[in-house]
Each structure stands twice: as C-alpha cells, then as structure tokens.
C-alpha positions as CSV (number, residue, x, y, z in Angstrom):
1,X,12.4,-10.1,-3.6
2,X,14.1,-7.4,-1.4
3,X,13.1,-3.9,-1.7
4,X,16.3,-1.8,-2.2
5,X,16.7,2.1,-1.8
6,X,19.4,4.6,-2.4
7,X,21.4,6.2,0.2
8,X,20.1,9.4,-1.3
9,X,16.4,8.2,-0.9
10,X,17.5,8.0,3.2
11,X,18.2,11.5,3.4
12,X,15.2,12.9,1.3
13,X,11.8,14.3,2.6
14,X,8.4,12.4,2.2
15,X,7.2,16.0,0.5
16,X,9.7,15.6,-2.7
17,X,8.1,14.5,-5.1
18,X,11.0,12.4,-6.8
19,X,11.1,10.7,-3.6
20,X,7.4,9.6,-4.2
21,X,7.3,8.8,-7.3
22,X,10.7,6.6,-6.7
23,X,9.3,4.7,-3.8
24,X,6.0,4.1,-5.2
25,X,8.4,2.4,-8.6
26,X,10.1,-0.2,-5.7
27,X,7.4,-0.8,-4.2
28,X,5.3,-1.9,-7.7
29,X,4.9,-5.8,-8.2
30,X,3.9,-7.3,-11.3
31,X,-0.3,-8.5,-11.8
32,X,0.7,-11.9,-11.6
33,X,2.8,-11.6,-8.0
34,X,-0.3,-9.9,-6.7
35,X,-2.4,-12.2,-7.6
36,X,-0.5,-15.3,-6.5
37,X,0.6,-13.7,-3.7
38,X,-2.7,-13.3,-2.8
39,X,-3.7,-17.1,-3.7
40,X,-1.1,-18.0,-1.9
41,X,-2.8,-16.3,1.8
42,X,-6.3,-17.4,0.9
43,X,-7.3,-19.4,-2.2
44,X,-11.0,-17.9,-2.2
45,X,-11.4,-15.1,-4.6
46,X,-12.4,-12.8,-1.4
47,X,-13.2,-9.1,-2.1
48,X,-10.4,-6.4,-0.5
49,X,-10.9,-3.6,2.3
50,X,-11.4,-0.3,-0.3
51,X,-10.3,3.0,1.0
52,X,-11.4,5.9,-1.3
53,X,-8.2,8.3,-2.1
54,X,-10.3,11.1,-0.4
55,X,-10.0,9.0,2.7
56,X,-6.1,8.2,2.6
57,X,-5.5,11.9,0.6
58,X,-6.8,12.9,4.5
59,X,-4.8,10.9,6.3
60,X,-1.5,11.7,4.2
61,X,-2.7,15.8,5.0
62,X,-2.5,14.8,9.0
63,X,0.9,13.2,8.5
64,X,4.2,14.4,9.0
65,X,7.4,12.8,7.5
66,X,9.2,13.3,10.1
67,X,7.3,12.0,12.6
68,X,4.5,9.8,11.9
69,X,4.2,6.6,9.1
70,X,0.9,5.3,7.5
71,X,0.5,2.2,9.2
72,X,-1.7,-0.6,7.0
73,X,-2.7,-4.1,8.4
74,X,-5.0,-5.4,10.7
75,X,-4.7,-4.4,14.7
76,X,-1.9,-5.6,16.8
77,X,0.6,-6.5,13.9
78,X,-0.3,-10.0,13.1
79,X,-2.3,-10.9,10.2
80,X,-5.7,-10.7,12.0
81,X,-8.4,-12.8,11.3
82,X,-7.9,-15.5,8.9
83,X,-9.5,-15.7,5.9
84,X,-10.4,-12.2,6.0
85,X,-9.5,-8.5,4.2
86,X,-12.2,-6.5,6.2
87,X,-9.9,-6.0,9.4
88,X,-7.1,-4.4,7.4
89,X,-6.8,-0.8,8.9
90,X,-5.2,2.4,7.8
91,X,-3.7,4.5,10.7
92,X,-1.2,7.0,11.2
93,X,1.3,6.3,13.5
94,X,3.6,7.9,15.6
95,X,7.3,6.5,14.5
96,X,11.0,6.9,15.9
97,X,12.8,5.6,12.4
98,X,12.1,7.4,8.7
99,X,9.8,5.7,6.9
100,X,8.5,5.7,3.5
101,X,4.4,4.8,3.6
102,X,3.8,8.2,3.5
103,X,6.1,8.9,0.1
104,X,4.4,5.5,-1.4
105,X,0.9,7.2,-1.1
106,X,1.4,10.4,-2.2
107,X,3.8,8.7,-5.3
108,X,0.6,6.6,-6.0
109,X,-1.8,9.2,-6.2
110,X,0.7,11.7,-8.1
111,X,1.3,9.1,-10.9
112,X,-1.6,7.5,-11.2
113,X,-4.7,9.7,-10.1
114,X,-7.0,6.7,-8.9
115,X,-9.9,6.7,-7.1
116,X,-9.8,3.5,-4.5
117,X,-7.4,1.9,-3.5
118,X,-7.9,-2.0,-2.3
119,X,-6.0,-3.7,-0.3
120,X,-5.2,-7.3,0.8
121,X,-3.8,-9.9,3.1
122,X,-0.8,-12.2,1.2
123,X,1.6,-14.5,1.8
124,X,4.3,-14.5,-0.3
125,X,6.5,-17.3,1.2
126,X,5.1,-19.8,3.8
127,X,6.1,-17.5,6.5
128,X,6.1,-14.1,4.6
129,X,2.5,-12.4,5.8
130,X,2.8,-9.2,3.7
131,X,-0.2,-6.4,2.7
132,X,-0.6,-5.8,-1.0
133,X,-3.0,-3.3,-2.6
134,X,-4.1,-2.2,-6.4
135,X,-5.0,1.7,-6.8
136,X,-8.2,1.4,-9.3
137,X,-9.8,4.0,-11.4
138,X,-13.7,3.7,-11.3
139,X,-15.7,3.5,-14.7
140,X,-18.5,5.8,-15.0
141,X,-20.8,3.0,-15.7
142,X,-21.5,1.5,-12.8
143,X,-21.7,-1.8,-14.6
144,X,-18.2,-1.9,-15.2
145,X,-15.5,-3.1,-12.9
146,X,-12.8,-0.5,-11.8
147,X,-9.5,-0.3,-14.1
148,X,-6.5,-1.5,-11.9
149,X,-3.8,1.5,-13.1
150,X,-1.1,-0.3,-9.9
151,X,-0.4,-2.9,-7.9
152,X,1.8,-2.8,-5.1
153,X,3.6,-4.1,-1.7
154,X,3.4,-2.1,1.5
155,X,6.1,-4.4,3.3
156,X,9.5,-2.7,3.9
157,X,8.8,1.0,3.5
158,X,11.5,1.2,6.7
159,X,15.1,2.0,5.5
C-alpha cells in the first residue's frame, strides 16, 4: 500500500497542525497489518524498543522542519540485527529533501496524547523491511497492559 500526499501537504510547514494531524491519518495502518506485518519479520511474539513521549516530545523540540527529519531504525539503514527490536534508534538528522517524520510525531501526540510509543522491525512483503510503531496509553494499575490508542508505519514520510 502506497502512502499518497497532496501537493498542498508539499508546500506546508511541519509546525501546522493540519499538516500533523493529516500525516499522522496516512500514515495509520489497521491492528491486523501491524500485527502481521510484524509476524511476517519475526514470528516470535518479541517485546518492542519503547521510547516515552517525554523522550521523542524532546527530540521533536530540537528539530527543525526545515532542516532536520526524525530518523527511526536501527544504525546504518539496514534492518540491524535480526531477530531483534532493541537496536531500533530514534535520531535527528540532518536532511536535504522535506520530510514528514517530524509532522507524524507531533500529529500523534496532538491526537492521541499517549504516553510510549513502541516500535518495531516488519516486513511487509518478502523484500519490504519497514519500521512500525503503536502509541500506548499506560493504565494506572501497573497490572494492566498499556491501551494501544495508534498504530502506524514510519516508511515513506519523504514526498
């Protein structure tokens, strides 16, 4: 499934918030793609690399639309170590082309006000390595398991 934007959405700033809370609507898969998507990379049911909000909320303040990108996945953009979620990384980048990681975050957090966000290693075709995540609200009980409020795709936030 391609990703499409507007030719409106090019010329738009990372700071509007209709931009965000568009991106972060293309950019929403269903439960059942994440999960087989997921399945599909590694069968195991293997925990993902959590990053509080307050963490990414910090690096979204050090970023600038203009010109820098949240870049998510493991070092040296292959898929890492095999098998694995904990070498997923969340970086900002320097970039020369607009991008729209930065708009996808901030939409995120605008709509849906969680507290973690998760994120995984999937393969959606046999040679489609992607990154998907699930923004989660924590229960006060400690018991309970967090309350997935998204699930999304990181792949293709470049025009």
């Amino acid at each position: 499934m391609t990703k499409q934007t507007t030719r409106s959405a090019f010329n738009s700033d990372c700071n509007d918030p209709n931009l965000q809370i568009f991106v972060a609507g293309i950019h929403s898969i269903s439960e059942w793609n994440f999960n087989a998507w997921r399945r599909n990379y590694n069968p195991s049911n293997l925990a993902g690399k959590n990053f509080s909000t307050t963490y990414i909320r910090s690096l979204l303040d050090q970023a600038d639309c203009n010109s820098t990108h949240i870049e998510v996945g493991p070092p040296g953009n292959g898929e890492g170590q095999p098998g694995i979620n904990d070498d997923i990384e969340l970086s900002i980048q320097p970039t020369i082309m607009k991008t729209y990681s930065i708009a996808l975050f901030r939409g995120v957090i605008r709509l849906y006000e969680p507290d973690q966000f998760s994120f995984y290693k999937a393969r959606k075709s046999q040679t489609h390595f992607d990154i998907i995540f699930k923004a989660e609200k924590l229960s006060t009980d400690a018991d309970d398991d967090p309350t997935t409020v998204y699930y999304g795709d990181v792949s293709e936030t470049q025009p």
